[in-house]
N, C-alpha and C positions, 0 to 999 in steps of 0.2 A: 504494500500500500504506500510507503514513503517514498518508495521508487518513480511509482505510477503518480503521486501527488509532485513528485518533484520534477519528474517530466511534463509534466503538466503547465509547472511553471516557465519554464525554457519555452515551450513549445506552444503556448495560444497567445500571448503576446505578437509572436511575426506574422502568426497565422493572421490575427485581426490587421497588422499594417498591410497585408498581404491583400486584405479585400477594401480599406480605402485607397491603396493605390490600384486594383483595376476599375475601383468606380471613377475614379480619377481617369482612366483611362475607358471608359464608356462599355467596361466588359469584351474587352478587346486583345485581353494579352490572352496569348496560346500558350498551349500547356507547357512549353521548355522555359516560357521567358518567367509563368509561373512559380515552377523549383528555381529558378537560377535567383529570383528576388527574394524567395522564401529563406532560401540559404543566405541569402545578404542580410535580410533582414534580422533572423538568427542571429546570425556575429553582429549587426550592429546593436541589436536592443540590448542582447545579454551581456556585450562585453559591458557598455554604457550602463546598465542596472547592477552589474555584477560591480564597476568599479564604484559606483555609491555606495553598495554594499559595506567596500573595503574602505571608503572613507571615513563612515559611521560606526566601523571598527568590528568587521564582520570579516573572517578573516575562515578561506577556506570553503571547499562546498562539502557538506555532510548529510544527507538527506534526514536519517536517521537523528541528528542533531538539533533541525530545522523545529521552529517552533510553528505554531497553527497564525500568529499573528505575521511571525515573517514572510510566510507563504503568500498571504492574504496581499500586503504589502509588497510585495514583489511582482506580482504578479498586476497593481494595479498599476505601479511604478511601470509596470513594461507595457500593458494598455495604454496609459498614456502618452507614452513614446511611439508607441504602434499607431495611435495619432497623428503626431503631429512628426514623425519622420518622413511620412510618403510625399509631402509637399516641399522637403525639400528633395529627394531622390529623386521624385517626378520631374524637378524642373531640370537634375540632371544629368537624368537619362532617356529622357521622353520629348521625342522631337516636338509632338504635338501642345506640349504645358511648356510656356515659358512666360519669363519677364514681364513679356511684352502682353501676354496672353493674360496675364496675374489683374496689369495694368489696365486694360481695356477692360476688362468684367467691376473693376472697384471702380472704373471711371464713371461706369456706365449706373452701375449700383447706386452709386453718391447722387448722379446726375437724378436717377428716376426716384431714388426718395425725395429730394431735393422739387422735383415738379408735380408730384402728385400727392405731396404730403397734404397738400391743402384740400385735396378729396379726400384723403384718407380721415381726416380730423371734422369736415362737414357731414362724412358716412357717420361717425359716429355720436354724431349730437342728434343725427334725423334717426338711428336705431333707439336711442335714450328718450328720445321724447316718444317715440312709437313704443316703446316697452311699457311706458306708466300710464299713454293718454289716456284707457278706459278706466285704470285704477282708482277708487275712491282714493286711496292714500298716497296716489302720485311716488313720488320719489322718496316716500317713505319707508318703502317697501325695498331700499336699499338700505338700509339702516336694521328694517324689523329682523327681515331672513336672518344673517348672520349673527345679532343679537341673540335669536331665538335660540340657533345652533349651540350659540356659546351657551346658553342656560339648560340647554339640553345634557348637553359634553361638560358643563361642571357637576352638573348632577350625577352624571354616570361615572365619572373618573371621578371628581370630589368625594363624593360620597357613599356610591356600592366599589369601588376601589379603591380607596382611599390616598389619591393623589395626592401627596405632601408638597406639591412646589410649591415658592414663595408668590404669590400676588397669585395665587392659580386663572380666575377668573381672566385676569390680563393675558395671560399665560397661554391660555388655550385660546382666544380672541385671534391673539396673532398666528399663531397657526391656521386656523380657519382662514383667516382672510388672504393669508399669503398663497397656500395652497388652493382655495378657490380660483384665482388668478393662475396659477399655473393648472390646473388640472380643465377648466373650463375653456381658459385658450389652447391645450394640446387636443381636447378633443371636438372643439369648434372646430380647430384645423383640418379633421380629416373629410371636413364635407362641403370646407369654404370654396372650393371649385365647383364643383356638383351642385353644389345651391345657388349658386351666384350666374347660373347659365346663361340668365336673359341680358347681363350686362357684359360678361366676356364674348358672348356671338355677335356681340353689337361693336362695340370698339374694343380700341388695345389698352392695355394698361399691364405690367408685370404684374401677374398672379400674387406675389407677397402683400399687393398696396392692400387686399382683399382682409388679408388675416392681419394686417396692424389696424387695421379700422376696427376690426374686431377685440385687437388687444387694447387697445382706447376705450371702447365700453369695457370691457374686464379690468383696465387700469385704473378708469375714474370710479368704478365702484370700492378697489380698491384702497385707493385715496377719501373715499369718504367711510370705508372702515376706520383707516388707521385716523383718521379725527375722533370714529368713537373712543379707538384706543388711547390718544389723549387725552381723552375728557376721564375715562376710566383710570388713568394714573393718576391725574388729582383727585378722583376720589378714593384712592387706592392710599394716597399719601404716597407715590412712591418716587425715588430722590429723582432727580435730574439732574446729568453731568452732559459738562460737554460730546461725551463716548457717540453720546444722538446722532451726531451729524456724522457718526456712520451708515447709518439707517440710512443714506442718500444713494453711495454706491451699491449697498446691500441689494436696495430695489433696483440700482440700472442694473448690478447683475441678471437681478430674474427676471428680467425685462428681456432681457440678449438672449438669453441662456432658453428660454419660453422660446422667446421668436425662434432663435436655432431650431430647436427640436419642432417647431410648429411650419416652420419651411419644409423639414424634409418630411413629416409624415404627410402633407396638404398635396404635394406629390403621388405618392402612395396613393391617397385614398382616390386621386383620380381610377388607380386604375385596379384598384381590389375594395370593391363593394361591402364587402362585412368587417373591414378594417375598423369600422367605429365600434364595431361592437365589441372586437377585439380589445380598443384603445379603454374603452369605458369597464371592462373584466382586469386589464393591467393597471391601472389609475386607482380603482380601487384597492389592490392589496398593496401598492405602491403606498397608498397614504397612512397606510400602518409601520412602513417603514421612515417613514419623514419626520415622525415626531410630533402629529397634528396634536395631540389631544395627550403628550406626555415628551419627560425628555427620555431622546434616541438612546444615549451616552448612558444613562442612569437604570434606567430597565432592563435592557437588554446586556445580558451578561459577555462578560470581558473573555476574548477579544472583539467582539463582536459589533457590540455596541459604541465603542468608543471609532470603529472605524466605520460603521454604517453611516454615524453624525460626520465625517467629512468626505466618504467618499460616494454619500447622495448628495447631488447638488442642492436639493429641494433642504431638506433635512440640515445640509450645514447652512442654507441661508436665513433658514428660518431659526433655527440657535444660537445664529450670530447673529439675528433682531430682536431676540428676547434677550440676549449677552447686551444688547446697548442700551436699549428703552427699560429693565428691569434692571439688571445685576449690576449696574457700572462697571462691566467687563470690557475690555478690549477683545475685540474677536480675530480669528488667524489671516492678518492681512496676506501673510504668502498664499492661504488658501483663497482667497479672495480674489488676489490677483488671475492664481492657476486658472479657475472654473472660469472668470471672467476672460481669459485668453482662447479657452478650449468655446466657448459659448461665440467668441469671433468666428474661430473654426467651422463651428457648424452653421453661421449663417453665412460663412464662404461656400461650404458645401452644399448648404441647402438653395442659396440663388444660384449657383452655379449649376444644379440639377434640373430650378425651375428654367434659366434662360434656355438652356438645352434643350428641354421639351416639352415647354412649352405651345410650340406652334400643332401638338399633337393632341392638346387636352381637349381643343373643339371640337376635334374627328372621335375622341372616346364620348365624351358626354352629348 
């Protein structure tokens, strides 16, 4: 078993860089060029993972030795390399990916947020006023719902579990709200094309402007959560320090980090039908690992727990908002950065998949 667990480790890290470089390469590489990169990729992730290893004073391979946390740890160490090393191998060794190629897609990316932002931001005032016009209670009804949640979720972790955190109430608020916005924009995404038929058969617009109109209503509901949650830490008594005005990047991250992952599924669900159903069966067990309604770190037994809370993105952003606005903690700005770089990544991947095919979603839908 520590053989097969330690092969394990070596061995799915290049695997994974192995298939974002032939999506990078549009599923194009034939089977020799395959091995020949898998075997690169091999020596480069593991020699590069193996020498952090020895820098952090890990000295030697012993399978048998290997603890369940280092395994865990190494192996996301070489996933996240297996990321972000095909973008640069791609540019050089792939006649097709360069420079110039890099250059022309962020030009073009800048340029079309840049002109359609101002549809994207009128989409979503005319969805916001069309969500509450019949409601008796208007725009109230963004305040009740997650309110409600919260007093549900304190009753059942408060009190038939007995949840100990400090300010619980506040506690559980900000999970709700933050995970709401993530989980209601990844699974809007996989039907913003297919819904939206009668305005993309009519003119052009990048497919993305579709689901950031969409993340603008999920983000202004957002923003008027976390109001309640201000109004809740002065009734909470609870301190305020400067640590706050981390809460600013916290949210651009999950903002980036949303969009990424909401570009490449909106993709997808062009062209597999039950994909939402899929998305709505993984979001859910997903939100048990996040930390909504309890901390990651604290529950879940060691090692487990303690590396769930940073290697979910959701889970560590949301414990690094309740670390600013509760605890006057400083939260892991390298981890901060990380997610916030990999979350670029994937909105390079994901408009790069939509400009590519794009001109194909008409002829599906």
């Amino acid at each position: 078993m520590d053989i097969l667990l330690g092969t394990a480790m070596f061995c799915i890290p290049p695997l994974f860089a192995l298939v974002i470089h032939n999506y990078l390469r549009h599923g194009e590489m034939t089977g020799k060029r395959k091995v020949i990169f898998y075997a690169a990729y091999f020596v480069i992730i593991n020699l590069f993972s193996l020498g952090v290893s020895y820098l952090r004073g890990v000295r030697g391979i012993r399978f048998a030795d290997m603890t369940m946390t280092y395994r865990i740890k190494y192996i996301s160490m070489g996933a996240v390399c297996g990321f972000i090393f095909p973008f640069p191998v791609c540019l050089l060794t792939e006649d097709i990916i360069t420079f110039g190629g890099i250059k022309r897609y962020s030009v073009r990316f800048i340029n079309d947020v840049r002109k359609y932002f101002p549809y994207a931001v009128r989409s979503a005032r005319a969805d916001l006023r069309s969500e509450v016009s019949n409601s008796y209670l208007d725009w109230l009804w963004w305040l009740i719902e997650p309110f409600c949640m919260m007093l549900i979720y304190t009753m059942i972790f408060g009190v038939v579990f007995h949840a100990s955190e400090q300010y619980f109430p506040v506690f559980i608020f900000i999970g709700i709200t933050m995970w709401g916005f993530f989980s209601r924009s990844v699974s809007g995404s996989v039907n913003t094309v297919r819904g939206s038929k009668g305005i993309i058969t009519k003119i052009y617009m990048p497919k993305y402007i579709l689901l950031l109109s969409k993340m603008f209503v999920n983000g202004f509901k957002m923003m008027v959560s976390f109001g309640v949650v201000l109004v809740m830490m002065l009734v909470f008594r609870v301190p305020v320090t400067w640590r706050i005005l981390y809460a600013v990047p916290i949210i651009a991250v999950l903002f980036l980090f949303t969009f990424g992952v909401g570009t490449i599924m909106m993709h997808y669900g062009v062209y597999v039908s039950d994909l939402g159903y899929i998305t709505g069966i993984v979001l859910s067990m997903l939100m048990y690992f996040t930390g909504t309604f309890y901390d990651v770190a604290k529950r879940i037994p060691d090692p487990f727990g303690d590396l769930i809370a940073k290697l979910n993105p959701v889970a560590f952003l949301i414990s690094a908002m309740r670390d600013v606005l509760l605890y006057e903690t400083t939260p892991a700005v390298g981890m901060l950065f990380l997610w916030g770089g990999l979350s670029v990544i994937l909105i390079a991947l994901g408009a790069f998949t939509i400009y590519s095919n794009e001109n194909a979603y008409v002829k599906i839908i």
